[in-house]
C-alpha positions in Angstrom: 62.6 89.8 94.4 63.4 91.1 98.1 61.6 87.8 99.4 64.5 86.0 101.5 65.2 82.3 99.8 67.2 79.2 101.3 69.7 78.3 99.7 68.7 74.8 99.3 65.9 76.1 97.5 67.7 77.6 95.3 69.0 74.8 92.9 65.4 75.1 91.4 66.1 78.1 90.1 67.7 78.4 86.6 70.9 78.3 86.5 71.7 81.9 85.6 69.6 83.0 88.8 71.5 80.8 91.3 74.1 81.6 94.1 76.8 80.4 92.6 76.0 82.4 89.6 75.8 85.7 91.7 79.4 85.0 93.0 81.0 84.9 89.8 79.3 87.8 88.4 80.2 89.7 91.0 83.5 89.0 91.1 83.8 89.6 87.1 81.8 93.3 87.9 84.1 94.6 90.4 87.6 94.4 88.6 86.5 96.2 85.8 86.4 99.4 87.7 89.3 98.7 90.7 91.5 97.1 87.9 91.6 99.5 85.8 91.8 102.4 88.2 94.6 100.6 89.4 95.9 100.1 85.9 95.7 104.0 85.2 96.7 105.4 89.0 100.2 105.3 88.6 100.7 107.1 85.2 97.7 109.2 86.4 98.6 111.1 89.4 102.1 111.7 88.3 101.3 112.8 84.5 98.5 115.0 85.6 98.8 115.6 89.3 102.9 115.3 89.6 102.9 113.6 92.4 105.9 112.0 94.3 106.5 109.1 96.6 105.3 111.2 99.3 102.0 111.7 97.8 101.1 108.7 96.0 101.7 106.5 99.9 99.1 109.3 101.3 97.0 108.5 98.6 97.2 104.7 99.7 96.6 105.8 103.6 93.6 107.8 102.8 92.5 104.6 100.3 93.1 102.4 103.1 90.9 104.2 106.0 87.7 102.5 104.9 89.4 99.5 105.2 90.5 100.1 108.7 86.7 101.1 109.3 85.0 98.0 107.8 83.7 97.1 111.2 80.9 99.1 110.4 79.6 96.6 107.8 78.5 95.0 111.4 76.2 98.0 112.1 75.1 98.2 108.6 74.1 94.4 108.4 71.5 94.7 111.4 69.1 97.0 108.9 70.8 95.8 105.4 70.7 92.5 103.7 74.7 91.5 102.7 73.4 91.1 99.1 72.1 94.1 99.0 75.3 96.0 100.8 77.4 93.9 98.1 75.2 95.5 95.3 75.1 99.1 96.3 78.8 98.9 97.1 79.8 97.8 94.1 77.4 100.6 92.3 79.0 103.5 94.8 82.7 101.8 93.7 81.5 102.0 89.4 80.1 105.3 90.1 83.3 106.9 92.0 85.8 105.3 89.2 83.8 106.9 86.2 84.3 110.5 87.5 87.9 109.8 88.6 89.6 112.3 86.0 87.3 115.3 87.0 89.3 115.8 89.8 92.7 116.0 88.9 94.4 117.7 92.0 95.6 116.1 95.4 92.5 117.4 97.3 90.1 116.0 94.3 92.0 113.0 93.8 91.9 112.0 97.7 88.3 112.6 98.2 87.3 110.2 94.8 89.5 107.7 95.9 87.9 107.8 99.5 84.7 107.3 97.8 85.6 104.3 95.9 87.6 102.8 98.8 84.4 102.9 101.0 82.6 101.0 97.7 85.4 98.3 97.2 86.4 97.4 100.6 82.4 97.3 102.4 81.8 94.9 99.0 85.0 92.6 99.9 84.0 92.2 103.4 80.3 91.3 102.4 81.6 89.2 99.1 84.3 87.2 101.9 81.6 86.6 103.7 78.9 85.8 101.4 81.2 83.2 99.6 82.2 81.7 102.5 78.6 81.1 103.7 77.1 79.9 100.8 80.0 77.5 99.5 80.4 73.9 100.8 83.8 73.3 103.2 84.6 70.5 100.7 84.3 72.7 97.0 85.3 75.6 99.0 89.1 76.3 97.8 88.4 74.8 93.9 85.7 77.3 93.5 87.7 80.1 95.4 90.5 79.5 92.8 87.3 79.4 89.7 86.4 82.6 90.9 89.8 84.3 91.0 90.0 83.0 87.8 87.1 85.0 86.8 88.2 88.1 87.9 91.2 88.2 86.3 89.3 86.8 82.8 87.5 90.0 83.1 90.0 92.1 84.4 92.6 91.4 81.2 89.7 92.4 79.0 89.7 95.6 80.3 93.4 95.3 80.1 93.1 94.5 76.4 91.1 96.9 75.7 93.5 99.8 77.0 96.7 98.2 75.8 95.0 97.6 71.8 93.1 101.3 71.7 95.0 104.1 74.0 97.2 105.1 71.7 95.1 104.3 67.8 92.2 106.0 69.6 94.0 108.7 71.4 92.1 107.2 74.7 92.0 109.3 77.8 92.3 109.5 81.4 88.2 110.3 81.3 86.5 108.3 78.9 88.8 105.2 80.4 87.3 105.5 83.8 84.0 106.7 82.9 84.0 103.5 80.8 84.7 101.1 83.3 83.1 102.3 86.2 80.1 102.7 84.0 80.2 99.2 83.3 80.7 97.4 87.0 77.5 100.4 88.2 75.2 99.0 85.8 76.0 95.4 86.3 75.6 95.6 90.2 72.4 97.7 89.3 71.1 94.5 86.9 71.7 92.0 90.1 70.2 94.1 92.8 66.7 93.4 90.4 67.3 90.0 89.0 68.7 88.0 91.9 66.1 87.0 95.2 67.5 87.5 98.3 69.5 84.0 99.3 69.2 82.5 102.9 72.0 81.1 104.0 71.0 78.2 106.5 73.2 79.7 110.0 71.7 83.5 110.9 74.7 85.4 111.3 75.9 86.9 114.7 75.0 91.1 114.1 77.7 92.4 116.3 80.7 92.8 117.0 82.9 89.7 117.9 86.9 89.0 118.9 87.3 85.1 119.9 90.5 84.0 121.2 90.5 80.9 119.3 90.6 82.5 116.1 93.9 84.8 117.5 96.2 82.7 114.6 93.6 83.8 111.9 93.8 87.7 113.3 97.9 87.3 113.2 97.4 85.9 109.3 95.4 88.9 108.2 97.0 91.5 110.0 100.4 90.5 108.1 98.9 90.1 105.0 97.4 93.5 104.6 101.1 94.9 105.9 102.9 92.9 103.5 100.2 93.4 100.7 100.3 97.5 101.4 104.1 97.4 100.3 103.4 95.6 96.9 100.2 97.6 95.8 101.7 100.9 96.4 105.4 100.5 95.5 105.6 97.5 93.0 103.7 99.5 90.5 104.8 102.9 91.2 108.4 101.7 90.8 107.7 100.8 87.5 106.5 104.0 86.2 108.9 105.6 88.0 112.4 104.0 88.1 111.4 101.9 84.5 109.6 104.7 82.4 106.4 102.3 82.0 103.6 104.1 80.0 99.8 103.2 80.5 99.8 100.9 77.9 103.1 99.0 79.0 101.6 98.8 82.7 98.7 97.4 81.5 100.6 94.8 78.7 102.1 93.3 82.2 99.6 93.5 84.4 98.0 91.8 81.4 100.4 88.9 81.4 100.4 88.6 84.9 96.5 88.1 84.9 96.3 85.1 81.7 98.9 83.5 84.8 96.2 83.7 87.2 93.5 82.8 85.3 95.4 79.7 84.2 97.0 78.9 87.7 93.8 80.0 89.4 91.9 76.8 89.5 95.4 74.9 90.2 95.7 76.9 93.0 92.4 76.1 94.9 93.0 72.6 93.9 96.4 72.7 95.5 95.3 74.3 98.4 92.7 71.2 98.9 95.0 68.8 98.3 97.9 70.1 100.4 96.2 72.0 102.7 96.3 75.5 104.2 99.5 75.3 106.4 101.7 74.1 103.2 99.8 75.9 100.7 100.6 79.5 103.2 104.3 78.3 103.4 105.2 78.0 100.0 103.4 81.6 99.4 105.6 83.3 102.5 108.7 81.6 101.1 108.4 82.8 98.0 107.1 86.3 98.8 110.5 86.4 100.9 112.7 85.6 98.3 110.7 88.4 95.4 111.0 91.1 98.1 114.5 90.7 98.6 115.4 90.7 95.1 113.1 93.6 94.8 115.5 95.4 96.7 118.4 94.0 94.4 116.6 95.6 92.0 118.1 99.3 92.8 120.6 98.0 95.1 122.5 96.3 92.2 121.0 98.2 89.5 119.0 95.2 87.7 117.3 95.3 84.5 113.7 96.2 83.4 113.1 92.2 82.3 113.7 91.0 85.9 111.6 93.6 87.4 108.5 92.6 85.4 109.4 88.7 85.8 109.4 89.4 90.2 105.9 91.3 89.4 104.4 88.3 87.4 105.9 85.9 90.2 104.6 88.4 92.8 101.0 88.2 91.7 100.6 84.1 91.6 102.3 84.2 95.3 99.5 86.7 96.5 96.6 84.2 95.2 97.8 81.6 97.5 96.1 83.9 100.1 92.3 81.9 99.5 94.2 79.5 102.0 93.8 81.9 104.5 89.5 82.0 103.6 89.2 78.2 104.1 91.1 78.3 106.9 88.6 80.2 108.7 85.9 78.6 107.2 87.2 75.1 108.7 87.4 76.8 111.9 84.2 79.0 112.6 81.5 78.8 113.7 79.0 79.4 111.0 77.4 81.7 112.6 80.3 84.1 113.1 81.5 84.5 109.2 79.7 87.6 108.8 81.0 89.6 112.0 84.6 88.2 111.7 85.0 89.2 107.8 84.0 92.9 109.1 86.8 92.4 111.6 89.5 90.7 110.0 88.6 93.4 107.3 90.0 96.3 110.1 92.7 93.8 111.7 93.9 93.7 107.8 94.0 97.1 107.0 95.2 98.4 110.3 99.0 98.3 108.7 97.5 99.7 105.9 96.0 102.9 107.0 99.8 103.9 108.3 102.4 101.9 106.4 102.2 103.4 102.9 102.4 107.1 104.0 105.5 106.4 106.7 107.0 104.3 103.6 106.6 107.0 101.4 108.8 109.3 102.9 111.5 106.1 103.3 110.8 105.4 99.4 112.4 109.1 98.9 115.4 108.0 101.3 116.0 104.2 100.1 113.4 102.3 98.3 115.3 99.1 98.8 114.5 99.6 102.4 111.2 99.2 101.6 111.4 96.0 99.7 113.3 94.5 102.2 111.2 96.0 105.2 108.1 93.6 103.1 111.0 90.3 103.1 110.8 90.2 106.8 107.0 90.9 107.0 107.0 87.6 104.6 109.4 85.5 107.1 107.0 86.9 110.2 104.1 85.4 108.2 105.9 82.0 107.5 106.4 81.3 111.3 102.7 82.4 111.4 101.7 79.8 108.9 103.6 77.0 110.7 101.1 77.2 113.7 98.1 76.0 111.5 97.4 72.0 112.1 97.7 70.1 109.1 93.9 69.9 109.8 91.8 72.6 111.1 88.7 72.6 112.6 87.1 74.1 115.4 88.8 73.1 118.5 92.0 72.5 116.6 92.6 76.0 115.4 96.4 75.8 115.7 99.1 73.3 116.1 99.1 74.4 120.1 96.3 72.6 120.4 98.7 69.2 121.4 99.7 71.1 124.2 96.6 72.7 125.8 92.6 73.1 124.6 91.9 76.1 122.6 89.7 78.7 124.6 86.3 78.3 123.8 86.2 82.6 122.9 
């Protein structure tokens, strides 16, 4: 069971026990608890905790940290197999969701969600990296765009279920969470047992590594978790807030928005191999752009409840053009350095994160549509970004400067 196996062995198996397997189950296990924590948070902490745009962006900061700290998936690979971290993350994440509503109070609520942070974000950076090592260059961004179809398949069950049976069944904070988080614990529990241990056929690098030929790819992430901060924390929270949305209406769009993913999904990966990762990360920054700044129409001119949810549907198929940035890096690493740089990009990404939503919080109380437009030119600093990947990336040629002068071999 523990036994380490190649993956080239592993097409013997059947198919149920294979790699590719794994990687969709996993990424149908973990929505069900982050989803619909996230689903819940909102109407949550301001029904039963009364909190404020101050508290709900320290919420997001203290969310963030082990993010910021995901480096230390580096320290924990040298004694811990990634499939193994993937599993037990995923089970502390489960675990941390079902006992959510216990602690309904800022100190309770901060120290839950810190828990659950540490279990979703060490499982992303091990999942990013797993998927990336065991998927060929070639299938890479169709399968990427499969498996964020999968998620969100799963993801608007749970969404179902809420928006069908919280009010007939007078469904609460607790069993909803205990629910869910039950449910992704027991499935990571299942694979721990039933899966071997797959070998991927490069040993990764165990330590800590920052190459200057992957400087574009740092740039990429570090934007993307600053731009992404802005959306997660205020996109939803405005539309409890400004728009009156109860659970069951948050979840009814977030609903909607995931039956466009899981049909766009697969078009997007297959986009993104037909086009390519410099387009495909253009059209994304251009759009995001123009949803910000009519996010800040939105209070500025005092626009409807219809538009709002049509900029958060738009919002969310923009943000899955971001696999572009994963096979990027895959076209132009070393194999042996997916592990270590996941870990890092992981921090670089989150290093917005851990201070933008609580400094935004206190402009949310000032002028909200400062923050929306704040995100806009985060999105047009990412399209100039994008514009500096070749049209074909590899190792050598990691950006367009490349005609100019060699990359650096670090």
């Amino acid at each position: 069971m523990f036994s380490p196996l190649p993956i080239a062995q592993a097409q013997s198996l059947p198919f149920w026990r294979r790699p590719l397997t794994l990687l969709f189950l996993m990424a149908a296990a973990m929505p069900i608890a982050f989803a619909t924590w996230s689903a819940l948070l909102n109407n949550f902490v301001i029904e039963v905790a009364g909190f404020d745009g101050s508290d709900i962006g320290w919420l997001h900061t203290v969310r963030e940290i082990p993010g910021f700290l995901a480096v230390g998936v580096i320290a924990i690979i040298i004694f811990v197999r990634e499939q193994v971290l993937a599993m037990v993350s995923l089970i502390l994440l489960g675990v941390a969701t079902a006992i959510t509503a216990w602690f309904p109070y800022m100190a309770g609520i901060l120290t839950i969600t810190m828990l659950s942070s540490i279990g979703f974000h060490y499982y992303e950076t091990v999942n990013q990296s797993l998927q990336l090592q065991w998927l060929d260059k070639e299938r890479a961004p169709q399968t990427l765009g499969w498996l964020l179809a999968a998620g969100s398949g799963t993801t608007l069950a749970a969404y179902g279920v809420i928006v069908l049976l919280w009010e007939p069944l007078n469904l609460t904070y607790n069993i909803v969470y205990m629910i869910s988080g039950g449910i992704t614990a027991v499935i990571a529990l299942i694979a721990l047992f039933a899966y071997p241990q797959f070998e991927a056929p490069h040993p990764q690098v165990k330590k800590m590594i920052l190459r200057r030929r992957y400087w574009l790819y740092y740039a990429l992430q570090f934007m993307s978790g600053a731009r992404r901060q802005i959306f997660v924390v205020f996109a939803g929270f405005m539309m409890v807030e400004k728009f009156g949305f109860a659970v069951h209406e948050i979840a009814a769009l977030y609903m909607i928005t995931l039956v466009a993913n899981i049909l766009f999904g697969p078009l997007i990966g297959k986009a993104v191999y037909i086009f390519g990762e410099r387009r495909a990360l253009a059209f994304e920054y251009v759009g995001l752009t123009l949803v910000f700044l009519a996010y800040g129409g939105l209070y500025y001119f005092g626009w409807g409840v219809m538009i709002a949810s049509a900029l958060y549907l738009i919002d969310n198929l923009f943000f899955a053009l971001a696999l572009a940035l994963k096979t990027y890096f895959q076209k132009i690493a070393d194999p042996a350095d997916i592990a270590p740089t996941a870990a890092v990009a992981f921090t670089i990404n989150h290093i917005a994160a851990v201070f933008l939503p609580a400094g935004l919080g206190y402009l949310w109380l000032v002028s909200p549509t400062g923050v929306f437009w704040l995100a806009a030119m985060l999105a047009m600093l990412s399209l100039l970004l994008a514009l500096m990947i070749p049209r074909h990336p590899e190792p050598g040629n990691e950006t367009i400067f490349k005609r100019f002068a060699p990359a650096p071999a670090e």
